[in-house]
N, C-alpha and C positions, 0 to 999 in steps of 0.2 A: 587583535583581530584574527590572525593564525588560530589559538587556540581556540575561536567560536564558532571559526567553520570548522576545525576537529569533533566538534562539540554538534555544529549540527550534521555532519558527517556519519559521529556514532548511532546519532536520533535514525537517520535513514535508517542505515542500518539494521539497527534495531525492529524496525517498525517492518524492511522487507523480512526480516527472518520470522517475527510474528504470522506475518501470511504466509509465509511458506509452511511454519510449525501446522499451523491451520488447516492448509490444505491439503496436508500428508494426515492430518489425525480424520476430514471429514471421509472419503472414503473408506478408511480402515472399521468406522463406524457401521458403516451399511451392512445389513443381513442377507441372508436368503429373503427370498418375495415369491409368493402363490401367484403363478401364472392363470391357472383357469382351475374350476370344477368339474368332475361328472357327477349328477347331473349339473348343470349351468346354474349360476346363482340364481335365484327366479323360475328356472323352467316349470315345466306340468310337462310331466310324464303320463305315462298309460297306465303304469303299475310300479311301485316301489321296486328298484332297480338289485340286484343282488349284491352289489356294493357299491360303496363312492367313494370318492379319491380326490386327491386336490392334487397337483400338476407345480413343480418349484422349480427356481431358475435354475439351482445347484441340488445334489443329493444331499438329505438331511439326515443326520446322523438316528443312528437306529433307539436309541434308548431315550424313554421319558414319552414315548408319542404317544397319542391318544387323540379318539375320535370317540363324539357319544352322536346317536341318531336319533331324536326324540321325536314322536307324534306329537299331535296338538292335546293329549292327552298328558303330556309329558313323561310318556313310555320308552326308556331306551332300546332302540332296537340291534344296538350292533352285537357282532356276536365273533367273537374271541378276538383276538391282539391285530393291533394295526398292521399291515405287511408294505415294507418299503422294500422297491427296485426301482435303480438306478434313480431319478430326481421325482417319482411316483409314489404317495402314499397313500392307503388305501385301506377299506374297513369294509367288511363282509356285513353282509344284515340278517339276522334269523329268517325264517321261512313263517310266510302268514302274516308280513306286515298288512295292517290295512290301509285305505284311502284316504285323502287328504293332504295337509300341510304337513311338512319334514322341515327339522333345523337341526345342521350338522353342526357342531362346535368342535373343532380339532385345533390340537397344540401338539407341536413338536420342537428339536432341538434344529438350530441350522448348521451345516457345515462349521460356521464360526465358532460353533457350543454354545449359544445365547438363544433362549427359547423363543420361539414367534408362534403366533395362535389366530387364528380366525373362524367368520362363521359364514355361513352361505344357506339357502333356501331351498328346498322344491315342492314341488303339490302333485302328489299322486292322484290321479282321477277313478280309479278301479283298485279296489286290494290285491295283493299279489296270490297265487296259486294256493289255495287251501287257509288264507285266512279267513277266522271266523272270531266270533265275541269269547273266545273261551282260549285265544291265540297263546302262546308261547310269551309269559310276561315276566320279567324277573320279579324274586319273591324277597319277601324284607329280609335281611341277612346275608344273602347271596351279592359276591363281588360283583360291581358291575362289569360288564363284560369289556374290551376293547381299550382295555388302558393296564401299560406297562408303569412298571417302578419308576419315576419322574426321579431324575438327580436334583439336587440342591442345589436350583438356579432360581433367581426372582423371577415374579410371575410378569414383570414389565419387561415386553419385548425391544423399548428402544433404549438407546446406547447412551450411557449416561455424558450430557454434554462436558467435554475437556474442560472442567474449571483449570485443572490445577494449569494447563499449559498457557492460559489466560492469566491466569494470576505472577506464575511467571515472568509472563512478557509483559505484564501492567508492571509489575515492580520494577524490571529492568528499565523500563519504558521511564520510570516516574527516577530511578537514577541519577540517567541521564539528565533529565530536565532539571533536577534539583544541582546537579554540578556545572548546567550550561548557567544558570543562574547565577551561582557561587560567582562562577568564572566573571560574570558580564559587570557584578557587582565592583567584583577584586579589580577589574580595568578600571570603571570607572572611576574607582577612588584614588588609584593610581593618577589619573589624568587632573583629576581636580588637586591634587596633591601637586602634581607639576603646575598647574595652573596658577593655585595660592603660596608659591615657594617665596622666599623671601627676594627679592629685586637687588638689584646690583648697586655697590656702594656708587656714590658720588665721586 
């Protein structure tokens, strides 16, 4: 009986260290997170803004960012390299966007170094100062504008879930149970052994 409660002793055990492994890998997991946009996701502006910017909890590292600014035309309109300060990154727009719907799709690296990406909305009501049908449009060939050399990181921003430290603690986990067993076995037969022992001479 000693050695079963040893036995269910290691199982606890075991089973608290699993949760604890758990709850030190689930934070370590989390990234950076886009706090807000300029313009706001959805808004309707006046006129195409002369840049937008997405707003993060922490500063995200400088290389690999990119924002593209498309019309409903599917016209890029950003115009040269993202510019990050402090948890701020941000993309200039050519001059002469015209009116309508805007969809910003930006990806950058987070603090952690694990890429995160997202997209936001707005609707310009009037074109900006001096746009016209003949505007500033990039031409086939030409880089598109607003995006830096991306490192060699997957394009899946979330954190690939801890098998191995699962797998781990299932093995350790299934150990145990196969030696609490062994154990409960070995008594028993022990006991029936005592039980069917040969009886005392006459």
């Amino acid at each position: 009986m000693c050695l079963i409660r040893q036995l269910r002793s290691a199982l606890l055990g075991a089973m608290i260290f699993a949760a604890a492994l758990l709850g030190i890998a689930a934070p370590a997991s989390a990234h950076d997170a886009a706090e807000s946009t300029a313009p706001a996701s959805g808004a309707t502006v006046a006129t195409p803004p002369e840049k937008v910017s997405v707003t993060f909890n922490n500063k995200p590292l400088g290389l690999g960012s990119q924002m593209v600014v498309t019309d409903a035309g599917g016209t890029n309109w950003a115009d040269g390299a993202v510019e990050i300060v402090d948890n701020v990154a941000s993309q200039k727009l050519k001059q002469g966007a015209p009116a309508g719907a805007y969809t910003v799709v930006w990806r950058v690296v987070s603090s952690d170094s694990h890429p995160i990406e997202g997209t936001f909305t707005f609707t310009a009501t009037a074109g900006a100062a001096g746009s016209t049908a003949a505007a500033a449009v990039p031409t086939m060939g030409t880089a598109q504008p607003g995006i830096t050399p991306a490192p060699a990181q997957p394009a899946d921003s979330s954190e690939p879930f801890p098998w191995s430290i699962v797998i781990f603690v299932g093995t350790g986990i299934g150990i145990v149970v196969v030696l609490g067993l062994m154990a409960k076995r070995r008594l028993a037969g022990q006991e029936r052994q005592g039980t069917d022992g040969p009886g005392t001479a006459d």
